[in-house]
N, C-alpha and C positions, 0 to 999 in steps of 0.2 A: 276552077280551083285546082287542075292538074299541079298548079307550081307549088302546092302549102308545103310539103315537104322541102323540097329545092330553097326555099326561100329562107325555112327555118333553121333547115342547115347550114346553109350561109351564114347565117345570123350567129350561127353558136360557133363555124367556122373563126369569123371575125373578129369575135371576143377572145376569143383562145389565143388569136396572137397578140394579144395585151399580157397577157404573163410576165411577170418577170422573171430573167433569166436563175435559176437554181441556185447558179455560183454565185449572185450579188446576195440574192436574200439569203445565203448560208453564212455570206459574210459580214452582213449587216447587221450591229450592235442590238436593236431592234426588230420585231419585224414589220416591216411596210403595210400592212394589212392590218390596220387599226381601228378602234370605235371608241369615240371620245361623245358621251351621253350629253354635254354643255352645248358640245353645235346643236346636235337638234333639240334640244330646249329653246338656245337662243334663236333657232329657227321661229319655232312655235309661239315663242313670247313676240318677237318681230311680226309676224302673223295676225295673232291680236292684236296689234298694237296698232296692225296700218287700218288708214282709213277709208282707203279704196278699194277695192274688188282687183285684182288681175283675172286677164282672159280665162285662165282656168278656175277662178270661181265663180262668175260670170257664169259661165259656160253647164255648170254645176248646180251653180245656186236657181238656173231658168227651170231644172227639171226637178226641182224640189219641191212637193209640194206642203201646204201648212202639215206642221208635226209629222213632216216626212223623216225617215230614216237614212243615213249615210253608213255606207260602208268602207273604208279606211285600209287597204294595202299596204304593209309598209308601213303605219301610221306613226314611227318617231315619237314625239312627245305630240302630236296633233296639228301640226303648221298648214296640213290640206283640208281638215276636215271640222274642225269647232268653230270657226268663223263661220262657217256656212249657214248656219241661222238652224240644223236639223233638233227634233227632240232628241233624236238619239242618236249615236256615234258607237259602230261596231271597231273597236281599233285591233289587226293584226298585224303583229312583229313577233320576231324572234327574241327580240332583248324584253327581259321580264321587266328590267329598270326604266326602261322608257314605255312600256304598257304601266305601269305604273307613274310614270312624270306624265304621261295623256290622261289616265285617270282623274289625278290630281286636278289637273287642268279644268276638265270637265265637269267636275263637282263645283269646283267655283264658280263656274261660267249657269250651274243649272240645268247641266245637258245628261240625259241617261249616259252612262258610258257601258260598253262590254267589251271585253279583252281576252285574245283570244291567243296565246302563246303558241309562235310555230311558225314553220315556214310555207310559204304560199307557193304551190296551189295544195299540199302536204295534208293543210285543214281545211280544205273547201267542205269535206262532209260534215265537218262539225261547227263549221260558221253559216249565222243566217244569211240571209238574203236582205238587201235593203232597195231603199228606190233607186239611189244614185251608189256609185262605185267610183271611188275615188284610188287614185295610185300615181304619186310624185316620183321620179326621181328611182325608180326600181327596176327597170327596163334594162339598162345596162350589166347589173348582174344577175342578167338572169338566162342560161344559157337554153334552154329550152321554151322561148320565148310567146312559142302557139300556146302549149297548154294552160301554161299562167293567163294571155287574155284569153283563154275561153272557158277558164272557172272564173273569170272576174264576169266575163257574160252570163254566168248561168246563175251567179247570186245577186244579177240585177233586174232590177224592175221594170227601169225607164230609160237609164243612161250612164254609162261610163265614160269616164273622164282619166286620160293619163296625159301627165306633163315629163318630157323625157327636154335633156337636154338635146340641142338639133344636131350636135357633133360628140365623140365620145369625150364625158366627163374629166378624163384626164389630158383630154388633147389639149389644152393650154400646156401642162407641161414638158411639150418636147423639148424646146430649146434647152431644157435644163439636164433632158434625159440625154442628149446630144451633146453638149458642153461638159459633162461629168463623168461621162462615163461611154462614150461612142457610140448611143445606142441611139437607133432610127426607131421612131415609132408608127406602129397603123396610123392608113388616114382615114378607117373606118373599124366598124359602122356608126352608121348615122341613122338620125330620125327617116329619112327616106329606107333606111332596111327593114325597120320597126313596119312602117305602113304598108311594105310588099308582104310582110309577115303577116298583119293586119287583113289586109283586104284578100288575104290568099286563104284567109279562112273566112272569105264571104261577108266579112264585116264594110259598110258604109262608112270610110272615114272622113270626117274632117278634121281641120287642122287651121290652126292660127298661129303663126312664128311670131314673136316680143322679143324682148331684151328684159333684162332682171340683172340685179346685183348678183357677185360674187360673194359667195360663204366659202367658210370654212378654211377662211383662208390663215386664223388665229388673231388674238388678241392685241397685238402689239407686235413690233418686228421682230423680237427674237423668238416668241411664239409663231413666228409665221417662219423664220428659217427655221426653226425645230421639226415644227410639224412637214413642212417639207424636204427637208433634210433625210427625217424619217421613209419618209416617202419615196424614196429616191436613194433609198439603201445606205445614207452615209454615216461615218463617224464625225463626232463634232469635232477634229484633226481639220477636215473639209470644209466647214461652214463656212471659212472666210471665199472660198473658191465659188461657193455657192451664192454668198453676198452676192458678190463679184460678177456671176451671169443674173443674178434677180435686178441688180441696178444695170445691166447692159439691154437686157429685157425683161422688164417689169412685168408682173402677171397681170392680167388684166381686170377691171373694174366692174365690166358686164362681161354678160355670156347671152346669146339668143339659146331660147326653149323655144320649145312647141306645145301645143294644146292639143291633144287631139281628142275625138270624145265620138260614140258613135253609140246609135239607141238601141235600147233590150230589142231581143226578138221578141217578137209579140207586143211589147211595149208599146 
């Protein structure tokens, strides 16, 4: 375990050259750094609605036991964690609005809900502990990436469960960063920095890579150049230049994730 440090650093190293450059976002009509509460609803509602299990609930739902408890990372409007069949559902986020759209959720569905406003690991002394630990999609912004899993370890029971995607989340949009504005993007980090991070604080990982659809990509095509336009610092002056490289390279359909999930101590 001499590398936990070394590895963590890395990790926050990594991220930090994802920034966008000062000068774009000072110029940018907008700013890039947005949260639109419809995607993760239409996440969560897609969620309920499928009728299969993916690896990470699988993987979740095996260490559940009857009117077991889930504890919910990040929980959005709920898309990782009220499928899961649990009586009860700890949900923490930072947005009051979507602790409130997962509320909602769960009362329909007949599942206890508690919500815990804040940011993780910020509230780990004031959030319980459940059997299973669930965290989709939060890895990436998260720069100090040991601490967070190892308050996700210490309010679990039996087994944590994080689904990161296997390459960083905006890395589909280079071509576009490259095409519009000259900029080279990282080729990292990836799900492989996550698990040196992982396994550097002692933890047992496994891991399952899939394929899954693309979100968030918007509703329609001028909501999808909008929201990436946004994204990418432009003024709608630019859109058509933007067309322009989305139809030369298309964003793409899938994305591979990863599942990784590793058992409480003592557990």
């Amino acid at each position: 375990m001499g590398d936990t440090g070394d590895a963590n650093r890395r990790w926050a190293e990594a991220l930090a050259r994802w920034a966008i450059p000062d000068a774009l976002v000072a110029a940018a009509p907008e700013s890039p750094y947005f949260f639109d509460s419809k995607v993760f609803a239409g996440a969560a509602d897609e969620a309920l609605a499928r009728e299969e299990d993916t690896p990470s609930d699988r993987v979740a739902r095996d260490a559940l036991p009857p009117g077991g408890t889930v504890l919910d990372v990040g929980v959005g409007a709920g898309a990782a964690s009220l499928r899961l069949g649990a009586a009860r559902v700890v949900g923490v986020d930072v947005s009051r609005e979507l602790l409130d759209a997962f509320a909602e959720r769960a009362a329909r569905l007949g599942i206890e809900a508690e919500c815990v406003e804040g940011r993780w690991p910020d509230v780990v002394s004031t959030t319980p502990g459940a059997d299973v630990v669930v965290c989709h999609h939060v890895a990436y912004n998260v720069a100090d990436l040991a601490s967070f899993v190892e308050a996700c370890s210490d309010r679990a029971g039996r087994r944590v469960v994080v689904e990161v995607t296997s390459v960083h989340p905006m890395s589909w949009m280079r071509p576009y960063w490259e095409a519009l504005h000259g900029l080279a993007q990282p080729d990292g980090p990836t799900v492989d920095d996550v698990i040196d991070v992982l396994t550097g604080r002692g933890l047992e990982v496994q891991q399952h890579r899939w394929q899954r659809s693309m979100q968030m990509l918007g509703e329609d095509d001028e909501d999808r150049v909008a929201r990436i336009g946004r994204r990418l610092c432009l003024p709608a002056a630019r859109y058509d230049e933007l067309r322009a490289a989305l139809e030369a390279v298309p964003p793409p359909v899938q994305r591979e994730v990863t599942t990784l999930w590793w058992e409480a101590r003592g557990g």
